[in-house]
Every structure is written in structure tokens, then in C-alpha cells.
PyMOL Python script that loads the backbone (N, CA, C, O; Angstrom):
from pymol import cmd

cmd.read_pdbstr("""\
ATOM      1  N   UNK A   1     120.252 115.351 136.564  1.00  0.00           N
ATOM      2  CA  UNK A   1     119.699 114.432 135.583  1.00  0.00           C
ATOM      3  C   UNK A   1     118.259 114.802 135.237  1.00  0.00           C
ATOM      4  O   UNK A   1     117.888 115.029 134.085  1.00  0.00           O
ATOM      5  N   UNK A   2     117.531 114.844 136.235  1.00  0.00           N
ATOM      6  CA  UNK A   2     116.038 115.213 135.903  1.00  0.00           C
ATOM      7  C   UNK A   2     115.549 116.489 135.407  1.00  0.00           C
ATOM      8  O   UNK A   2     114.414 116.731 134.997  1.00  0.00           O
ATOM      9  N   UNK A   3     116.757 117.446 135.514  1.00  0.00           N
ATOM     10  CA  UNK A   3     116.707 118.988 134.476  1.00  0.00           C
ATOM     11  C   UNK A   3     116.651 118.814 133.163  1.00  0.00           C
ATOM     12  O   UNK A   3     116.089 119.389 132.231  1.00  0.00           O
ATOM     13  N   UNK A   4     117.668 117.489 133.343  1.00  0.00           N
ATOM     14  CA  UNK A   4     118.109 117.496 131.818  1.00  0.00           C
ATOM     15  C   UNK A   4     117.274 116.596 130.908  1.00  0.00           C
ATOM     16  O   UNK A   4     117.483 116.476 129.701  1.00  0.00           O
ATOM     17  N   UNK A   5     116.385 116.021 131.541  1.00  0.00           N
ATOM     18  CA  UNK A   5     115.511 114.757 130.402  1.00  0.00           C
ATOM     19  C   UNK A   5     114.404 116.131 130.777  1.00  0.00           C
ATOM     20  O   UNK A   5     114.144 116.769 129.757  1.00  0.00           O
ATOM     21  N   UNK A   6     114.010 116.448 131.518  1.00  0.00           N
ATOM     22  CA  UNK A   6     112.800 117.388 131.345  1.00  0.00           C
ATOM     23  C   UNK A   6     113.311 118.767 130.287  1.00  0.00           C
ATOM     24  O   UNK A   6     112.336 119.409 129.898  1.00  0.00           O
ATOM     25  N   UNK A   7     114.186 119.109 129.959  1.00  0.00           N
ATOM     26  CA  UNK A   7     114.664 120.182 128.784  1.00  0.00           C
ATOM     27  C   UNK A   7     114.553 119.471 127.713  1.00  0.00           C
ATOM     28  O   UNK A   7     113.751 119.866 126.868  1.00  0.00           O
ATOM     29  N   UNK A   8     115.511 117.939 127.400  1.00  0.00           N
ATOM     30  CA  UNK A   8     115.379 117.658 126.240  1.00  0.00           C
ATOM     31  C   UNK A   8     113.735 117.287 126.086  1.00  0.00           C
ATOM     32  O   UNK A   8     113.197 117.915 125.175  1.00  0.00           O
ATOM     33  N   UNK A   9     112.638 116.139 127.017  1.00  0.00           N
ATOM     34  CA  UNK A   9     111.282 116.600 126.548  1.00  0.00           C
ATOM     35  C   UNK A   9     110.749 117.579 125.842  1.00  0.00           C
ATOM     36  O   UNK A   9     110.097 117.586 124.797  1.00  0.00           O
ATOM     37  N   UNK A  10     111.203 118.595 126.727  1.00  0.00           N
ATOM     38  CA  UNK A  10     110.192 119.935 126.306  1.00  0.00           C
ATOM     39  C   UNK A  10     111.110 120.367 124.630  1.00  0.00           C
ATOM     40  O   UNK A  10     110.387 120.797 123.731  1.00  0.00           O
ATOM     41  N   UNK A  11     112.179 120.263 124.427  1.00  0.00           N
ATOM     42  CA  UNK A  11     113.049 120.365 123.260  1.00  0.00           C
ATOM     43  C   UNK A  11     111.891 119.113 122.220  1.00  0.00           C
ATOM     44  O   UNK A  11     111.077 119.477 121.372  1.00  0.00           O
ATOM     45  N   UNK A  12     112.087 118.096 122.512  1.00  0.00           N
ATOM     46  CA  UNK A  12     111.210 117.103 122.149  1.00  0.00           C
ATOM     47  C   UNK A  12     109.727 117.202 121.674  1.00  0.00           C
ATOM     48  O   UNK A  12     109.188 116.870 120.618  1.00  0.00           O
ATOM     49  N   UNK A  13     109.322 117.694 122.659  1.00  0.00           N
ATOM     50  CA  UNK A  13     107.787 118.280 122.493  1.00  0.00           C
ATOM     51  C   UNK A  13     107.675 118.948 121.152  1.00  0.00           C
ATOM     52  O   UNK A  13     106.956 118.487 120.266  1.00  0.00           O
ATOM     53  N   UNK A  14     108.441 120.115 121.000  1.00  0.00           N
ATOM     54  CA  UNK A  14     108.357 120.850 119.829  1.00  0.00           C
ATOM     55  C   UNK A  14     108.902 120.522 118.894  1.00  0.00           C
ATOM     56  O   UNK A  14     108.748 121.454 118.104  1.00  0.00           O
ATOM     57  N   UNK A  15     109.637 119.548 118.300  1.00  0.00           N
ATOM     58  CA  UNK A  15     109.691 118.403 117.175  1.00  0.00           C
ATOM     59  C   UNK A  15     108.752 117.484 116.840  1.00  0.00           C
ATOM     60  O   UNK A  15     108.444 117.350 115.656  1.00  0.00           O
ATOM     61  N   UNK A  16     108.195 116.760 117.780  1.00  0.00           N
ATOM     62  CA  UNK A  16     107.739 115.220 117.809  1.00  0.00           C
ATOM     63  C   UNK A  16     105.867 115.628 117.800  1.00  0.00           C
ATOM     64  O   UNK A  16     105.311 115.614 118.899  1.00  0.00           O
ATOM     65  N   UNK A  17     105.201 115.893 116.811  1.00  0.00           N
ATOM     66  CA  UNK A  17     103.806 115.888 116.964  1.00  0.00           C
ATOM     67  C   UNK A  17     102.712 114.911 117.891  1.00  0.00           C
ATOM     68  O   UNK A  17     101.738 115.109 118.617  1.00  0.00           O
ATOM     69  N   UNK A  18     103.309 114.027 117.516  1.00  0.00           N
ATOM     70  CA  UNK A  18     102.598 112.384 117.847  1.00  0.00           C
ATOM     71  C   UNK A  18     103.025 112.674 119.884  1.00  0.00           C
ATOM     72  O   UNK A  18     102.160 112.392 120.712  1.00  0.00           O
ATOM     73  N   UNK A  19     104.518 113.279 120.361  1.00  0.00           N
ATOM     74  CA  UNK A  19     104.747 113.121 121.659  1.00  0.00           C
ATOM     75  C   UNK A  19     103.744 114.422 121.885  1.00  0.00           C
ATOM     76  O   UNK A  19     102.896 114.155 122.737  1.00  0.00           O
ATOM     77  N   UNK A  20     103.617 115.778 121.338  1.00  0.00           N
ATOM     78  CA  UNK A  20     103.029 116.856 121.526  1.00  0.00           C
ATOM     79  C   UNK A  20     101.837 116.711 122.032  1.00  0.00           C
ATOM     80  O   UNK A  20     101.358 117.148 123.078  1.00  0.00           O
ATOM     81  N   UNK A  21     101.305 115.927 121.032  1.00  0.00           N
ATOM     82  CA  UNK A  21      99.936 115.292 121.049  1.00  0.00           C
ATOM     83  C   UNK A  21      99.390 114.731 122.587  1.00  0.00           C
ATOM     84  O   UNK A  21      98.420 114.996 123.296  1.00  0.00           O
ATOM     85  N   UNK A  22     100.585 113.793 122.693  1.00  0.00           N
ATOM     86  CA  UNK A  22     100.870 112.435 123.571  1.00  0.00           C
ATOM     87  C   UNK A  22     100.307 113.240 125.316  1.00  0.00           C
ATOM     88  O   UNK A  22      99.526 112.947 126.222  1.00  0.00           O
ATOM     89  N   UNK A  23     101.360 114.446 124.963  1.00  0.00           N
ATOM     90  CA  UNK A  23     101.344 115.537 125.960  1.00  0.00           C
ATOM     91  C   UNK A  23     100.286 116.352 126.561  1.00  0.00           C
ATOM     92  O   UNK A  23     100.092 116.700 127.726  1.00  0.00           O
ATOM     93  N   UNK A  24      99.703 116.550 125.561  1.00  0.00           N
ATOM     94  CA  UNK A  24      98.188 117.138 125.426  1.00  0.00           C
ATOM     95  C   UNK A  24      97.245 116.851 126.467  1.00  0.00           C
ATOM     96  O   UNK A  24      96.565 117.565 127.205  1.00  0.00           O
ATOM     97  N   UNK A  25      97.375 115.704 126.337  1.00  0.00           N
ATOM     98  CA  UNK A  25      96.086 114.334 126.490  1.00  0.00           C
ATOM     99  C   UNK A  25      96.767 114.468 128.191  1.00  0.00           C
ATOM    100  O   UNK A  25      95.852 114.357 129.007  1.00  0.00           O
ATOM    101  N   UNK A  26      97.772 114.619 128.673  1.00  0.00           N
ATOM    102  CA  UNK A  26      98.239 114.346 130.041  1.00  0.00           C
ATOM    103  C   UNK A  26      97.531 115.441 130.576  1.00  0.00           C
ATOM    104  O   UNK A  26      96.964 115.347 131.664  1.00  0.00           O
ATOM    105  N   UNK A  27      97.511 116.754 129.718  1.00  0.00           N
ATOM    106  CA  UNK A  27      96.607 117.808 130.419  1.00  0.00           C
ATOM    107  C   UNK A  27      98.014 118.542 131.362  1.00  0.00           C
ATOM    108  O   UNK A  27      99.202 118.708 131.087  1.00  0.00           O
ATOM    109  N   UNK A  28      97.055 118.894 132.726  1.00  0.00           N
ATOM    110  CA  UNK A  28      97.998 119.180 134.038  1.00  0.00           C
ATOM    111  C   UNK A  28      98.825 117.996 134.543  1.00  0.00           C
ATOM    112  O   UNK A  28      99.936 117.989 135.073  1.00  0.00           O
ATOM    113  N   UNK A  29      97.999 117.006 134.241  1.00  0.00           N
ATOM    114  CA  UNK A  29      98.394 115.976 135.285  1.00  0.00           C
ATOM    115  C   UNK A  29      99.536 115.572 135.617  1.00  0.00           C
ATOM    116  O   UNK A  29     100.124 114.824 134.837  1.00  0.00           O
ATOM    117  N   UNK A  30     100.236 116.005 137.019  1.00  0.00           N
ATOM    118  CA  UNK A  30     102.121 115.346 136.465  1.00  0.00           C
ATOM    119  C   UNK A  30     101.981 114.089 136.906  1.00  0.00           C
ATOM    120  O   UNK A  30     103.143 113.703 136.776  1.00  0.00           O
ATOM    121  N   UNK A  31     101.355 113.123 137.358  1.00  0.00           N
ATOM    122  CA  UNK A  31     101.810 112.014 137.176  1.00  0.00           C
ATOM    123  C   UNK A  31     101.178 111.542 136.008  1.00  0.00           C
ATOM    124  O   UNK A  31     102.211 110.883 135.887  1.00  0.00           O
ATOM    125  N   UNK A  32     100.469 111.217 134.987  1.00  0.00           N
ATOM    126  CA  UNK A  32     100.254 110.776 133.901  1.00  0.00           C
ATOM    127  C   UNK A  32     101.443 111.393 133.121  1.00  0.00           C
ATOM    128  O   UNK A  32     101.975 110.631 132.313  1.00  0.00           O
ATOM    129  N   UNK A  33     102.016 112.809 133.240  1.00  0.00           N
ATOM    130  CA  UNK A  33     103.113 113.654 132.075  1.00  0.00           C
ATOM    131  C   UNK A  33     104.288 112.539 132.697  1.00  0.00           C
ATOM    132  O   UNK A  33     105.169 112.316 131.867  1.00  0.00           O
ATOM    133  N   UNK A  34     104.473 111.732 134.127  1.00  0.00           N
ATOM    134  CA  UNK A  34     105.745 111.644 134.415  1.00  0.00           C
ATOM    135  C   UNK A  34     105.525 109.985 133.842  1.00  0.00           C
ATOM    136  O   UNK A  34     106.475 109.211 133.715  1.00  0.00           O
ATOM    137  N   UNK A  35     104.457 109.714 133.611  1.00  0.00           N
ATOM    138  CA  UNK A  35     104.296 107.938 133.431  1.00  0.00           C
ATOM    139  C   UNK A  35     104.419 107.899 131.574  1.00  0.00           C
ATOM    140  O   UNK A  35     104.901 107.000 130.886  1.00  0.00           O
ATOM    141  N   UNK A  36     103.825 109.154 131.143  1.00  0.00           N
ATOM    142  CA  UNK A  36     104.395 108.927 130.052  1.00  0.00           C
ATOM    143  C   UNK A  36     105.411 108.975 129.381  1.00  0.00           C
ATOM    144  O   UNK A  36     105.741 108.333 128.383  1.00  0.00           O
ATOM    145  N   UNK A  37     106.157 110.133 130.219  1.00  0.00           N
ATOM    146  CA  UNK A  37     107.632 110.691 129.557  1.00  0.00           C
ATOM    147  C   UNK A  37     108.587 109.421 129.887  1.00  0.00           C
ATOM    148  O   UNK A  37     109.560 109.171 129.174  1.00  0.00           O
ATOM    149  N   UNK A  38     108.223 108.593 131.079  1.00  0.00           N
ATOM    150  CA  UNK A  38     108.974 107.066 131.540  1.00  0.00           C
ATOM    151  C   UNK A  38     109.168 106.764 130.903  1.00  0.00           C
ATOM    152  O   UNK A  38     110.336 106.696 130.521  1.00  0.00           O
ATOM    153  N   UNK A  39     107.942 106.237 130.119  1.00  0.00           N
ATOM    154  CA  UNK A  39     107.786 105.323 128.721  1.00  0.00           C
ATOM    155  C   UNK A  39     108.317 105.485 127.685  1.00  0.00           C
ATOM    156  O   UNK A  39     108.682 104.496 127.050  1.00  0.00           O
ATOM    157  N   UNK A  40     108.520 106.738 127.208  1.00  0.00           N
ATOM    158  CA  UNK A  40     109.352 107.668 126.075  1.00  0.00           C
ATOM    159  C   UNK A  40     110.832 107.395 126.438  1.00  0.00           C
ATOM    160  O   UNK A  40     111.614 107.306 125.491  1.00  0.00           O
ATOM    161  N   UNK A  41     111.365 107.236 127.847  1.00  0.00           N
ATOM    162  CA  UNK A  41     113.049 107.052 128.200  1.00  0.00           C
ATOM    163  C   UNK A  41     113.364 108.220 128.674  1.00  0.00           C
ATOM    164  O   UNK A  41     114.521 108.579 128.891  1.00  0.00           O
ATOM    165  N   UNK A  42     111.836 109.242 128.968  1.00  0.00           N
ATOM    166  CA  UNK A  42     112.868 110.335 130.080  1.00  0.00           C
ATOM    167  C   UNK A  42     112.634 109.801 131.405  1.00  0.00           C
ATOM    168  O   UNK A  42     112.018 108.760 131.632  1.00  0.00           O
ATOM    169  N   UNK A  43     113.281 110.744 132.473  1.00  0.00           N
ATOM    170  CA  UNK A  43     113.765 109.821 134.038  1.00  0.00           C
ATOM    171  C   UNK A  43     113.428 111.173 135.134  1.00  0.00           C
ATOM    172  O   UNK A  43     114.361 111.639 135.788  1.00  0.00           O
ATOM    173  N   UNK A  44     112.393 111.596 135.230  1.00  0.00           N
ATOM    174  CA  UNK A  44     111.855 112.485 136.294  1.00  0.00           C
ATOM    175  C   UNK A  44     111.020 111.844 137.214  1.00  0.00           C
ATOM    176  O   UNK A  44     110.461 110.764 137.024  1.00  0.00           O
ATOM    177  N   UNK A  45     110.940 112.640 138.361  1.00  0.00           N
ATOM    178  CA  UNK A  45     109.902 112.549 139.279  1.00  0.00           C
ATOM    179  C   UNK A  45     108.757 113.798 138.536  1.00  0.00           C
ATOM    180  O   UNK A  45     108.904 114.609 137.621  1.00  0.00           O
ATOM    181  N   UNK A  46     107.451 113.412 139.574  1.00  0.00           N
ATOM    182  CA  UNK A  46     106.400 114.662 140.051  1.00  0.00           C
ATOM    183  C   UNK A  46     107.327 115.823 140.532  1.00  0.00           C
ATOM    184  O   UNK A  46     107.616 116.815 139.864  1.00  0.00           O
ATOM    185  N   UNK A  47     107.784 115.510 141.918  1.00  0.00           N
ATOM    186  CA  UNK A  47     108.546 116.181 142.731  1.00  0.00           C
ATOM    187  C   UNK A  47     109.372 117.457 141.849  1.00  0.00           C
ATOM    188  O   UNK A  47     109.284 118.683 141.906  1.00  0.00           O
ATOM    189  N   UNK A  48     110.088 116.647 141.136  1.00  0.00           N
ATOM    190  CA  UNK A  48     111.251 117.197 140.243  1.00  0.00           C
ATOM    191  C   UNK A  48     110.859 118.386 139.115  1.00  0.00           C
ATOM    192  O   UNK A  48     111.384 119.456 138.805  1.00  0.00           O
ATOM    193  N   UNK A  49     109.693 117.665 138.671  1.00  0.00           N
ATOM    194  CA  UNK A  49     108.837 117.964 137.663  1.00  0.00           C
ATOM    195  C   UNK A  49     108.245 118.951 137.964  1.00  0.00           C
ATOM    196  O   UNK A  49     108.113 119.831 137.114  1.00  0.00           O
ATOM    197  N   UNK A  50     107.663 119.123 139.363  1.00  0.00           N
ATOM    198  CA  UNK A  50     106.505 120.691 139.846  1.00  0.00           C
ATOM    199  C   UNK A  50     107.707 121.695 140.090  1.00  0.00           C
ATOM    200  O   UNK A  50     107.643 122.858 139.691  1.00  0.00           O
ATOM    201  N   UNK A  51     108.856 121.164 140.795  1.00  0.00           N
ATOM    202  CA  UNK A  51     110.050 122.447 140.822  1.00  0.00           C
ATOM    203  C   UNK A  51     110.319 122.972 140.006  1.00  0.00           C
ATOM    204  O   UNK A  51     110.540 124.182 139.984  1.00  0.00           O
ATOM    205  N   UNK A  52     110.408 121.864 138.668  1.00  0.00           N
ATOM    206  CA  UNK A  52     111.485 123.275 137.259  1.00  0.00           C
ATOM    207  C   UNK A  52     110.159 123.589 136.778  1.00  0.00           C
ATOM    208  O   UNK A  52     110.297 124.765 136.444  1.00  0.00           O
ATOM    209  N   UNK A  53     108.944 123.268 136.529  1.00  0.00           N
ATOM    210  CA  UNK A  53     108.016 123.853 136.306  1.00  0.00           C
ATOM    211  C   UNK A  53     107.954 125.652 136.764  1.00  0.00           C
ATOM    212  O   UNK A  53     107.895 126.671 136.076  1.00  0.00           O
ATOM    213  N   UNK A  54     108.004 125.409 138.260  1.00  0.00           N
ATOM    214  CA  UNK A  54     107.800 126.500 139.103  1.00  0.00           C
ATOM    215  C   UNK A  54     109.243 127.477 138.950  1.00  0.00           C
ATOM    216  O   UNK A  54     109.101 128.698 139.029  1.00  0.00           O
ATOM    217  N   UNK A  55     110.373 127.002 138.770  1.00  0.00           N
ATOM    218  CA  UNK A  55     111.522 127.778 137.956  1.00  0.00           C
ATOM    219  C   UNK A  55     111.564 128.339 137.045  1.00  0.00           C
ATOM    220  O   UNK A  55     112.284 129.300 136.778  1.00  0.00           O
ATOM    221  N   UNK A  56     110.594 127.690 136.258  1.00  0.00           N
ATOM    222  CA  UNK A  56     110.624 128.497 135.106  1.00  0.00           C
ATOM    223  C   UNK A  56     109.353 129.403 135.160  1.00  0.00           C
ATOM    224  O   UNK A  56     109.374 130.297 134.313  1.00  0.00           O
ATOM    225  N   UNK A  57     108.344 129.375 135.895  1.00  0.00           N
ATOM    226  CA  UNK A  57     106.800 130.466 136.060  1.00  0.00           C
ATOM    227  C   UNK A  57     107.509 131.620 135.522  1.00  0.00           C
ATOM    228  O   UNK A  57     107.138 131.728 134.353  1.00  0.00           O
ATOM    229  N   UNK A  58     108.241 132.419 135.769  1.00  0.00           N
ATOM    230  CA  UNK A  58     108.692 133.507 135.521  1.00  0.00           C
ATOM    231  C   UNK A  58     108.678 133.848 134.147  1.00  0.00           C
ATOM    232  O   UNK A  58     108.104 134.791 133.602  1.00  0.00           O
ATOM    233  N   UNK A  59     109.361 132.989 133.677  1.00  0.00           N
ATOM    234  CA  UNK A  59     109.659 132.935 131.660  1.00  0.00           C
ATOM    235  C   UNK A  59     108.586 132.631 131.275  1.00  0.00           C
ATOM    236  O   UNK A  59     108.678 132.702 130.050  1.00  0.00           O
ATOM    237  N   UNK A  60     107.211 132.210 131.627  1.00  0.00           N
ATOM    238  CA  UNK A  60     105.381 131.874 130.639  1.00  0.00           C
ATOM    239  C   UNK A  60     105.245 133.465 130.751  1.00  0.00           C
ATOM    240  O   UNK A  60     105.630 134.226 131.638  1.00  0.00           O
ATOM    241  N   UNK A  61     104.513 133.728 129.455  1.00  0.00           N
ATOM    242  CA  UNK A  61     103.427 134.327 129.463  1.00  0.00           C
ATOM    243  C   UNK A  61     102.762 134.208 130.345  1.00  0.00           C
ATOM    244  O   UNK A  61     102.949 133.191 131.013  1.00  0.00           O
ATOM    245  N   UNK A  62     101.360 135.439 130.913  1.00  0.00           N
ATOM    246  CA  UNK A  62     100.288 135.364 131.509  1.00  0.00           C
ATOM    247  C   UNK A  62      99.353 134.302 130.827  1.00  0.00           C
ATOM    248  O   UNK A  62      98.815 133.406 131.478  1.00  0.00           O
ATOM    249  N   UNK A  63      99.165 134.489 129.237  1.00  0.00           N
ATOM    250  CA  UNK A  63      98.538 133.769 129.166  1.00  0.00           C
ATOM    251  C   UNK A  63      98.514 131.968 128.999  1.00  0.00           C
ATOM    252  O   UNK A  63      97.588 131.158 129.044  1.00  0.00           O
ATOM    253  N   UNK A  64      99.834 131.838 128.813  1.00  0.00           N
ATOM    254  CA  UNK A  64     100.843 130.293 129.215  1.00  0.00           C
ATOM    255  C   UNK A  64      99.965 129.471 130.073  1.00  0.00           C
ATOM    256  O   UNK A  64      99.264 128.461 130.134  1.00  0.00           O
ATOM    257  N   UNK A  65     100.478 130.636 130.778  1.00  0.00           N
ATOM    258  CA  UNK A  65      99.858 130.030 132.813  1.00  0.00           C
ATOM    259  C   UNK A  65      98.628 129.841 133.125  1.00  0.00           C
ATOM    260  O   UNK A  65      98.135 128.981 133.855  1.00  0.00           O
ATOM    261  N   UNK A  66      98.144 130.685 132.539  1.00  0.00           N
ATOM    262  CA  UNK A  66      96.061 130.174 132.513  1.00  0.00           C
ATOM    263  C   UNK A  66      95.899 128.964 131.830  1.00  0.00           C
ATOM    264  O   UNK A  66      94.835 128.367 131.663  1.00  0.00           O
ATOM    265  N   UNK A  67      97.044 128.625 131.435  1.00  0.00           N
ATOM    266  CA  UNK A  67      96.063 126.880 130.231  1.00  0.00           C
ATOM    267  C   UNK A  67      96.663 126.017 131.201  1.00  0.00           C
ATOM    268  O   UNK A  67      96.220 124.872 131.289  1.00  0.00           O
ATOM    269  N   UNK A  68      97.741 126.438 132.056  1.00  0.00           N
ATOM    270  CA  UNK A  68      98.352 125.423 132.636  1.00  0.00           C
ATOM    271  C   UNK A  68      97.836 125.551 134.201  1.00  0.00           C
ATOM    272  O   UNK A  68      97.976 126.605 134.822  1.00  0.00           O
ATOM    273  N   UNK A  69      97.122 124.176 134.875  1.00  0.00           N
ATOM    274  CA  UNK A  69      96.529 124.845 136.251  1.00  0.00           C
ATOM    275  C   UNK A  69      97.374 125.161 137.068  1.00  0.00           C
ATOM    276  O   UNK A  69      98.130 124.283 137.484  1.00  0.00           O
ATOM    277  N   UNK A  70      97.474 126.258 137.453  1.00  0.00           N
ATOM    278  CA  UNK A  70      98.032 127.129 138.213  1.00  0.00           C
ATOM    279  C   UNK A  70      99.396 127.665 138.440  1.00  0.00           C
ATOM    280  O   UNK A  70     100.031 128.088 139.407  1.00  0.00           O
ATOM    281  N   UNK A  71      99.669 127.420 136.734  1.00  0.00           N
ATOM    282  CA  UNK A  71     101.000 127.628 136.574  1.00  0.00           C
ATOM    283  C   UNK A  71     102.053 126.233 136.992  1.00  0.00           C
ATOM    284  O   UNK A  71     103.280 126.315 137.051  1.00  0.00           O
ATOM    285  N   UNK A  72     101.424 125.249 137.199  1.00  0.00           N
ATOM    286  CA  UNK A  72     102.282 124.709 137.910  1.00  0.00           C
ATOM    287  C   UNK A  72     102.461 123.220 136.929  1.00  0.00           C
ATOM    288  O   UNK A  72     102.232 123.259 135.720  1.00  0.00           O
ATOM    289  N   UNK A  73     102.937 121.819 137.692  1.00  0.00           N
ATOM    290  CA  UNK A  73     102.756 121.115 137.116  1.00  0.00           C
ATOM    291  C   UNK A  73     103.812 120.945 135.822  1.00  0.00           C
ATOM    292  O   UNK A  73     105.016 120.820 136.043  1.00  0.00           O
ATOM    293  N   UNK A  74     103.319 120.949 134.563  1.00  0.00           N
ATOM    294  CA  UNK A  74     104.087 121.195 133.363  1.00  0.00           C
ATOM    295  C   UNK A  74     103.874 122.192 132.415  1.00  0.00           C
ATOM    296  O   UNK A  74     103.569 122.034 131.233  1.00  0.00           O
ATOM    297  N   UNK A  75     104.090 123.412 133.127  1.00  0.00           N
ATOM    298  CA  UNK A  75     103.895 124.252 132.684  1.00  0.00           C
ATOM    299  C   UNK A  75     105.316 125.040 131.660  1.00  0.00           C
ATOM    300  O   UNK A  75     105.236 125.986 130.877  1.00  0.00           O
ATOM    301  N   UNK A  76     106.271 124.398 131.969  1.00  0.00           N
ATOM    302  CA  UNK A  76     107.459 124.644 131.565  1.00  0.00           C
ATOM    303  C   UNK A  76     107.767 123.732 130.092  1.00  0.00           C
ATOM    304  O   UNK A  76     108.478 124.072 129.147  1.00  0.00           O
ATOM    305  N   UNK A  77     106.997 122.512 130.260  1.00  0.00           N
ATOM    306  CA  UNK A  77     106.860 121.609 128.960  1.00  0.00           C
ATOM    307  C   UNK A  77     106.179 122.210 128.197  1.00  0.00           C
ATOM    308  O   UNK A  77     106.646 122.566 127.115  1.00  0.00           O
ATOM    309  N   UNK A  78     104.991 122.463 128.526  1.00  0.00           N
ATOM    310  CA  UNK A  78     103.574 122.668 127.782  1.00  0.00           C
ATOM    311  C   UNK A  78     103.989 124.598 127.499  1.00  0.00           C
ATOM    312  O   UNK A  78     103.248 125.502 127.886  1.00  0.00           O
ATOM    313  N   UNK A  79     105.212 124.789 126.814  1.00  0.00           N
ATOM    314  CA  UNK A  79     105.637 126.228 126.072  1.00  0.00           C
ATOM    315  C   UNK A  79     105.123 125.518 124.959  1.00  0.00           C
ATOM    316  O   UNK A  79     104.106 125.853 124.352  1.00  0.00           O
ATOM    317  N   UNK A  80     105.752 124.642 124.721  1.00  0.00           N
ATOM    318  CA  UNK A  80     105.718 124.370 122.794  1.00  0.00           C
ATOM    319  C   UNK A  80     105.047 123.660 122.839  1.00  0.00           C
ATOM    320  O   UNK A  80     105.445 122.812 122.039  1.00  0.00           O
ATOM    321  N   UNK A  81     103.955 123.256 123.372  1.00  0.00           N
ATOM    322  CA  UNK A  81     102.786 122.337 123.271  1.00  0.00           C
ATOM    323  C   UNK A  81     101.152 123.548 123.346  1.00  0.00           C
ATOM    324  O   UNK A  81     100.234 123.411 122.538  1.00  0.00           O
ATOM    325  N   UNK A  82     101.141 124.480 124.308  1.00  0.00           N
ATOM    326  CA  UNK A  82     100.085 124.761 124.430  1.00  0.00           C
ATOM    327  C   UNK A  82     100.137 125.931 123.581  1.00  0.00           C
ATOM    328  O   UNK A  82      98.988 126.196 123.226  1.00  0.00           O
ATOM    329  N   UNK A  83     101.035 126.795 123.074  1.00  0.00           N
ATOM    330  CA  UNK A  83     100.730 127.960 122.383  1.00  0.00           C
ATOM    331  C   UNK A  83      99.428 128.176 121.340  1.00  0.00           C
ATOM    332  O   UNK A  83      99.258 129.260 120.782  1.00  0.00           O
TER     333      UNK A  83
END
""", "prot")
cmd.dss("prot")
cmd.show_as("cartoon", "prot")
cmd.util.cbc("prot")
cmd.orient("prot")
């Protein structure tokens, strides 16, 4: 379940300006990214959230991963948000 609201987000992200935006403003932070995406009707943890992050490290760019601290976090969201 929590793969799948964190794909459609990040699917989301790169449609929705106003959520992009929304996203922005969370920065690194995964609990502000996980209190907001709540609010929006997705259903993740932190926990959940730093793993597929870290699943996906492989697929960022080098330079991806420098905007995102330490690669980690939402770094897997923040493709179609931070470019």
C-alpha cells in the first residue's frame, strides 16, 4: 500500500503545481512530506517513506541527490519536483 500512494504522489507531483509547490516547502523533511501527503489522502509512514526513497537512490542523478539531503528522505518524490 505505501509503494503505491508514494508512486501515485510522486506521479501527482508532476501534474499538480499547487501539490509541487506544497512539496517544495516540506524541503527534506519526511515528516512534514508525510503530514502533508496525509492530508492530500496518501497513507505512508517516515519509515516507509526513507526505504523507497533509498530504493530508488540508484535511478537520481548525482545531481538529484545533492538537492535532496543525503539522498535520502524524499528523494524519490522530489524527481519531478526538484529538477
Amino acid at each position: 500500500m505505501a509503494k503505491k500512494d508514494i508512486d501515485r504522489l510522486s506521479a501527482d507531483v508532476k501534474k499538480d503545481a499547487k501539490l509541487a509547490e506544497d512539496m517544495k516547502k516540506c524541503g527534506t523533511n519526511a515528516a512534514s512530506i508525510v503530514k502533508l501527503a496525509k492530508e492530500k489522502g496518501y497513507n505512508f509512514t517516515e519509515g516507509e517513506l526513507k526505504s523507497y526513497a533509498k530504493s530508488k537512490k540508484g535511478q537520481l542523478s548525482e545531481e538529484q541527490l545533492k538537492r535532496v539531503a543525503g539522498g535520502a528522505a524524499l528523494a524519490a518524490v522530489h524527481v519531478g519536483v526538484v529538477a
